[in-house]
C-alpha positions as CSV (number, residue, x, y, z in Angstrom):
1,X,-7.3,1.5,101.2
2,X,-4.7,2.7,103.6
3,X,-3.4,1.3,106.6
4,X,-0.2,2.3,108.6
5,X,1.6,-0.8,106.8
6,X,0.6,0.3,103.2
7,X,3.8,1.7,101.5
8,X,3.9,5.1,99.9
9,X,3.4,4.1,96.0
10,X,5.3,7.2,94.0
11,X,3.3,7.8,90.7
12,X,4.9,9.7,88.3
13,X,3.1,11.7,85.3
14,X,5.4,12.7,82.7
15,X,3.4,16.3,81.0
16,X,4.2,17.8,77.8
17,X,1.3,19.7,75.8
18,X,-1.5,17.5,77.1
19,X,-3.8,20.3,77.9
20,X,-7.2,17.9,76.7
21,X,-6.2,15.2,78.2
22,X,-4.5,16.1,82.1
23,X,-7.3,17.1,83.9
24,X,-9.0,13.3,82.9
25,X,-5.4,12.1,83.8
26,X,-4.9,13.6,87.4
27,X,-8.4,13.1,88.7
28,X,-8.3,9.7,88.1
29,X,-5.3,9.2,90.1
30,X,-6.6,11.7,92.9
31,X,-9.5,9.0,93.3
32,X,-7.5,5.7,94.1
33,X,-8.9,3.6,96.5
34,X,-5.3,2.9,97.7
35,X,-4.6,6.5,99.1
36,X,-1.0,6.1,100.4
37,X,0.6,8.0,97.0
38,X,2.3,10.8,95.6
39,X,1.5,12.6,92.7
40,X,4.7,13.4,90.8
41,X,3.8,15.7,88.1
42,X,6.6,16.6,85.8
43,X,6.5,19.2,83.4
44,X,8.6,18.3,80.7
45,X,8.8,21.9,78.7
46,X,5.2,22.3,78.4
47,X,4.3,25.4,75.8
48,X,1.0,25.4,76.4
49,X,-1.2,25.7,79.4
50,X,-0.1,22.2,81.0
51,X,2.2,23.9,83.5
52,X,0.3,26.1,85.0
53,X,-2.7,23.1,84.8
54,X,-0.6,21.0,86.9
55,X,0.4,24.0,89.8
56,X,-3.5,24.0,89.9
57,X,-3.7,20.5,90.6
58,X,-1.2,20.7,93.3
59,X,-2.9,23.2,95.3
60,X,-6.0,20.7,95.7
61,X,-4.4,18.5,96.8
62,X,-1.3,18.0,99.0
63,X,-0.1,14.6,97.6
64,X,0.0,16.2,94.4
65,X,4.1,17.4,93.5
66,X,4.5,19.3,90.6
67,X,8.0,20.2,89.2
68,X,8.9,22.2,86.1
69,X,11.9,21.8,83.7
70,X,13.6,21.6,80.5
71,X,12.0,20.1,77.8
72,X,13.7,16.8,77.3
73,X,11.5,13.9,76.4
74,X,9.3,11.3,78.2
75,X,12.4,9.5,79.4
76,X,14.0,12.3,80.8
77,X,10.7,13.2,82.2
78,X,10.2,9.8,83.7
79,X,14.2,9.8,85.2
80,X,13.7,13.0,87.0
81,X,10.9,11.5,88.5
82,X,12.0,8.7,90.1
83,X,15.1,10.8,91.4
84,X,12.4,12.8,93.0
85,X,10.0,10.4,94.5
86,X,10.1,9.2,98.2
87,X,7.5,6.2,98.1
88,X,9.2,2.1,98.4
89,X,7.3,1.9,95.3
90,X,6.9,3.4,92.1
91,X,3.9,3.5,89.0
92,X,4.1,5.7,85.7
93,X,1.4,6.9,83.9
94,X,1.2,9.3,80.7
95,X,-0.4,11.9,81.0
96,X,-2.8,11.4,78.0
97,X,-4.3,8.0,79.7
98,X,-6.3,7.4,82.6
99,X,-6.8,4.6,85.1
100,X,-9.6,3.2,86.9
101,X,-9.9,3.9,90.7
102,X,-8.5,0.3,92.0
103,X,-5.6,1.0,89.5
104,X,-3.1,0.8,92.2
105,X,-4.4,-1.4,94.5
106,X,-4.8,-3.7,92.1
107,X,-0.8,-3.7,90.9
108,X,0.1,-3.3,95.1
109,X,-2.1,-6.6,96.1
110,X,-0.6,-8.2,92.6
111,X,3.3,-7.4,94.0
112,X,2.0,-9.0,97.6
113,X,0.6,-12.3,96.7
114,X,3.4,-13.1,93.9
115,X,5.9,-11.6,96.4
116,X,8.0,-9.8,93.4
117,X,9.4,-7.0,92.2
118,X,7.3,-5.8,89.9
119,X,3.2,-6.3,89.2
120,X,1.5,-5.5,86.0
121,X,-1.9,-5.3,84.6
122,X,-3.8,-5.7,81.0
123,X,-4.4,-2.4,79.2
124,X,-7.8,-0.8,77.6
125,X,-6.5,0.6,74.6
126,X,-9.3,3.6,72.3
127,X,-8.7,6.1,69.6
128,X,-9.5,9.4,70.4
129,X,-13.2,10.1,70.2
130,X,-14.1,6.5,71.2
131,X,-15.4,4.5,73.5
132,X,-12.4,2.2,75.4
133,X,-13.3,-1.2,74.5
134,X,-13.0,-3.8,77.4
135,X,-11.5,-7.2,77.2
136,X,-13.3,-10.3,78.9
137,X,-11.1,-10.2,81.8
138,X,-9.7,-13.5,84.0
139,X,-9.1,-12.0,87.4
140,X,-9.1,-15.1,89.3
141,X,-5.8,-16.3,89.3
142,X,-2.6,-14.3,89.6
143,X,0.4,-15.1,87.3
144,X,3.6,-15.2,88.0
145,X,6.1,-15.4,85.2
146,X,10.1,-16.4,85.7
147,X,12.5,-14.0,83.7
148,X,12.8,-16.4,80.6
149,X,8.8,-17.1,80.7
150,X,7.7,-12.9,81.1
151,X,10.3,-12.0,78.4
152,X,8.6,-14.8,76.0
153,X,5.4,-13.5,76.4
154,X,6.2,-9.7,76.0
155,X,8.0,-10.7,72.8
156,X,5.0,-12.8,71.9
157,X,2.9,-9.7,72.9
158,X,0.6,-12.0,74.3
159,X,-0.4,-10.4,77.9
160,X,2.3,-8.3,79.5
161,X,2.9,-5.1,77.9
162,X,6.7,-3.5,76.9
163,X,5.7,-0.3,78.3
164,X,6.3,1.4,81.7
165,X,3.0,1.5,82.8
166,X,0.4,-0.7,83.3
167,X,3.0,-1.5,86.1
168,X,4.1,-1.4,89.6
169,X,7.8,-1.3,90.8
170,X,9.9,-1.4,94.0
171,X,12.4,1.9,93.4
172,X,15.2,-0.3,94.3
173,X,14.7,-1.6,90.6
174,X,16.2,1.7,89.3
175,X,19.3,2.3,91.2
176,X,20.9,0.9,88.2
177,X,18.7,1.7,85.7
178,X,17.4,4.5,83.9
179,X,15.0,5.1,80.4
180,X,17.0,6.3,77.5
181,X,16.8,9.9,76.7
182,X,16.4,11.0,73.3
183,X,14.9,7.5,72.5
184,X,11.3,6.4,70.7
185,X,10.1,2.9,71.8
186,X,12.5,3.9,75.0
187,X,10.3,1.1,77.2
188,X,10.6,-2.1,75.7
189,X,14.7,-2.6,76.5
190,X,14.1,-0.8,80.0
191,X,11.6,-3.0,80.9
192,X,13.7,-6.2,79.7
193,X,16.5,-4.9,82.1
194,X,13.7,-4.4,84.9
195,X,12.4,-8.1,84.1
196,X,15.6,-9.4,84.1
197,X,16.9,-7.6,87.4
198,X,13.7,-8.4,89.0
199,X,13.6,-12.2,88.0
200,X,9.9,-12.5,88.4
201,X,6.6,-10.7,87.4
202,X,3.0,-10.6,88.9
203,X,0.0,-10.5,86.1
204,X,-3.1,-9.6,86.9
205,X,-5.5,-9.5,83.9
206,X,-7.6,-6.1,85.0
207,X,-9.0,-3.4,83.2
208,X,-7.5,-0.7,85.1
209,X,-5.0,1.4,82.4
210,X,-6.9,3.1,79.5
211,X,-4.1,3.7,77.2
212,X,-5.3,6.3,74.4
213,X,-4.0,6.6,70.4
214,X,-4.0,10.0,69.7
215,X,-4.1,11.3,65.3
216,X,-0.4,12.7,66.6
217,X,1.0,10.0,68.3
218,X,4.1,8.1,67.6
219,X,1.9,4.8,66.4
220,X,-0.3,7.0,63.6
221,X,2.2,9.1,62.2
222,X,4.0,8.5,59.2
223,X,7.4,7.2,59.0
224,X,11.1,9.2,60.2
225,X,14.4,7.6,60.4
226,X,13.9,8.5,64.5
227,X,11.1,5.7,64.2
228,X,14.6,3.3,63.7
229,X,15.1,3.5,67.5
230,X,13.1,0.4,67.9
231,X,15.5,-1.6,66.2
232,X,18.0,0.1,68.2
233,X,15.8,-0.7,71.6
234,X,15.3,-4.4,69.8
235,X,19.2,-4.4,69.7
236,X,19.3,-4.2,73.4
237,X,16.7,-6.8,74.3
238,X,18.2,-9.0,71.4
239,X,21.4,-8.7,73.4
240,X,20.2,-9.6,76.9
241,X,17.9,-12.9,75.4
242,X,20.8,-14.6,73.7
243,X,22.9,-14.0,76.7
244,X,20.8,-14.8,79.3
245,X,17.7,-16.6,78.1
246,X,18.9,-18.0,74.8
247,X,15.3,-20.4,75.0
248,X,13.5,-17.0,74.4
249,X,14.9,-16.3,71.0
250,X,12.4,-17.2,68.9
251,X,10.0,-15.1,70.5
252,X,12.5,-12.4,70.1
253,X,12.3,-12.9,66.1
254,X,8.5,-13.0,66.2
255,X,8.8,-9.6,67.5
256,X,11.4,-7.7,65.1
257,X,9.4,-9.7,62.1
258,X,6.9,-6.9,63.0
259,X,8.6,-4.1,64.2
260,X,11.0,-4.5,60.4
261,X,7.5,-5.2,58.5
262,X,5.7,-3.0,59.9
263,X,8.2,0.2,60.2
264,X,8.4,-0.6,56.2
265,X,4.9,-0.2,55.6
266,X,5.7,3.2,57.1
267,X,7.7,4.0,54.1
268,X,6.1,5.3,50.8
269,X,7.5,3.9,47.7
270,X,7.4,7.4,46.2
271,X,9.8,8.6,48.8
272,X,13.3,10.3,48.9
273,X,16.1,7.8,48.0
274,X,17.1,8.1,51.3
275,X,14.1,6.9,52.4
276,X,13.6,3.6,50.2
277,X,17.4,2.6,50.6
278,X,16.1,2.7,54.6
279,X,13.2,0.4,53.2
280,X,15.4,-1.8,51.4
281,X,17.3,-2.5,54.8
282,X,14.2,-3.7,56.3
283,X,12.7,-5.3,54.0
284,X,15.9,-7.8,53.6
285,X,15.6,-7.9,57.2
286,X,12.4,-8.9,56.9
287,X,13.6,-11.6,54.4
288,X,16.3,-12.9,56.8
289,X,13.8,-13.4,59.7
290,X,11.1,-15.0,57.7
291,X,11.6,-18.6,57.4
292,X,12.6,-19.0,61.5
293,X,9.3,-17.2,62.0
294,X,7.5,-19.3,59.9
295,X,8.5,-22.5,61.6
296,X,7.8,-21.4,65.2
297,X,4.1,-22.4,66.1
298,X,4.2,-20.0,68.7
299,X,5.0,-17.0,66.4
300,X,2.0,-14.5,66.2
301,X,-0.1,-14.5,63.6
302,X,0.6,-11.2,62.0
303,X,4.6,-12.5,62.4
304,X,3.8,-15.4,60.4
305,X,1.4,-13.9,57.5
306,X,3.9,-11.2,56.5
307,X,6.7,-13.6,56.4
308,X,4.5,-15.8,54.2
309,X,3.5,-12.9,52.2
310,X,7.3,-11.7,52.0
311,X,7.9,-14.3,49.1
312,X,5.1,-12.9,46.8
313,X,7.5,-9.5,47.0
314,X,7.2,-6.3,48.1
315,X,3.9,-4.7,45.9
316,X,1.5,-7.7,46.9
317,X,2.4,-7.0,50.4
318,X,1.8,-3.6,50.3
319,X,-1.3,-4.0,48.7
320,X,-2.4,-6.8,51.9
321,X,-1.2,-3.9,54.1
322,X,-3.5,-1.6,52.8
323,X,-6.6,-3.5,53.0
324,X,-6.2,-5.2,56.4
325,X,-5.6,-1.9,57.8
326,X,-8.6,0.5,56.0
């Protein structure tokens, strides 16, 4: 798809040690059917052969930027990016995922017909070594969500996704906004802010982003204090939905019930003391949360079930973690 109306789509690839995974990355974003993009690969530090993967890349292809720097995180990756992109529009993708070929066109026909800021699609999500497992789509109808309603339904994790991608954005969006450096969970306050700004969002349930969980990624390794930056993140979102969209609130609660409960469930009860004072912080914030949770219909079901299973104590719940997840 290209036309000499089509605007140039930016889509930046944050790399860092992806070696496995970039080549799967960059070809599938080399094949979109919307061919009006740039390739923004940004080399975040890479120590092994990433970097030199990606100045391969670039000279097949002339779309295809590659710029090296400093190691300083995926937001700093993702920042740098967008300072040096040139399209009207702007995509992320990490570099470990891939996308289908209609990926962008998809999000660009998605901003059109809603006529917003910002498109997003459904994502495939697979463990490494399997299959991606696709979802019984309903590509019919296009969404479009106000502020207050997209917010609800992120918080009630119910279609749109806290991350950058699966997503489509015009670059105006970030004149005033940037990811947090230094930060885990950095996307889901960013994209409240970009929500917010934007005041609307286009949803179109494809499946176009194939999001992979890695044995080393953030989701499947055991617990850090660092992994406390979603509360921080939480904070921030927290902050903008009682200001702004004080209706949105309860979903709000639904969502820290299982970032505290499950971010304790990280934490071994044979830890440091360090470690299980950190636990006893979440798990009273668990407590707090619980019986607002339980009283909103709307709260997921996972929400709900460990705020039930919350009053049998902490060792019954641990032991309902256990199983559920083998």
């Amino acid at each position: 798809m290209k036309s000499s109306m089509d605007p140039l789509v930016s889509v930046v690839i944050p790399v860092y040690n992806v070696e496995p995974y970039l080549h799967e990355c960059v070809a599938s974003v080399v094949e979109q059917t919307y061919t009006n993009i740039e390739i923004i690969l940004v080399d975040d530090g890479s120590t092994d052969s990433s970097g030199t993967l990606c100045d391969e890349f670039a000279l097949s292809d002339s779309r295809i930027c590659v710029f090296h720097k400093k190691n300083g995180g995926l937001s700093d990756a993702r920042n740098y990016g967008i300072l040096r992109s040139h399209g009207s529009l702007i995509s992320f993708i990490d570099s470990d995922d891939y996308v289908s070929s209609n990926y962008i066109m998809h999000l660009y026909q998605a901003l059109v017909r809603g006529k917003t800021d910002i498109a997003t699609t459904s994502i495939c999500i697979f463990r490494e070594g399997e299959p991606p497992k696709e979802h019984k789509r309903d590509t019919a109808k296009l969404h479009v969500y106000d502020a207050c309603e997209a917010l609800e339904d992120m918080l009630y994790m119910r279609h749109l996704e806290p991350n950058a991608f699966p997503k489509i954005y015009k670059k105006e969006l970030f004149d005033t906004i940037q990811y947090p450096v230094g930060k885990l969970y950095e996307d889901i306050a960013t994209t409240t802010k970009l929500i917010d700004k934007a005041g609307k969002i286009a949803y179109l349930d494809e499946n176009d982003y194939y999001y992979r969980i890695r044995p080393n990624s953030i989701q499947t390794s055991s617990f850090n204090p660092k992994k406390l930056d979603l509360l921080d993140q939480l904070n921030v979102v927290k902050s903008i939905v009682q200001t702004k969209y004080p209706s949105a609130i309860n979903a709000y609660y639904s969502k820290e019930q299982s970032a505290l409960f499950n971010l304790y469930m990280n934490i071994s009860p044979d830890d440091t003391k360090e470690m299980l004072e950190i636990a006893d912080g979440l798990w009273n914030g668990v407590k707090k949360n619980r019986i607002s949770v339980l009283r909103d219909g709307e709260a997921r079901p996972d929400a709900r079930i460990a705020s039930l299973l919350s009053f049998l104590g902490s060792i019954p719940c641990r032991c309902v973690y256990k199983l559920v997840r083998k």
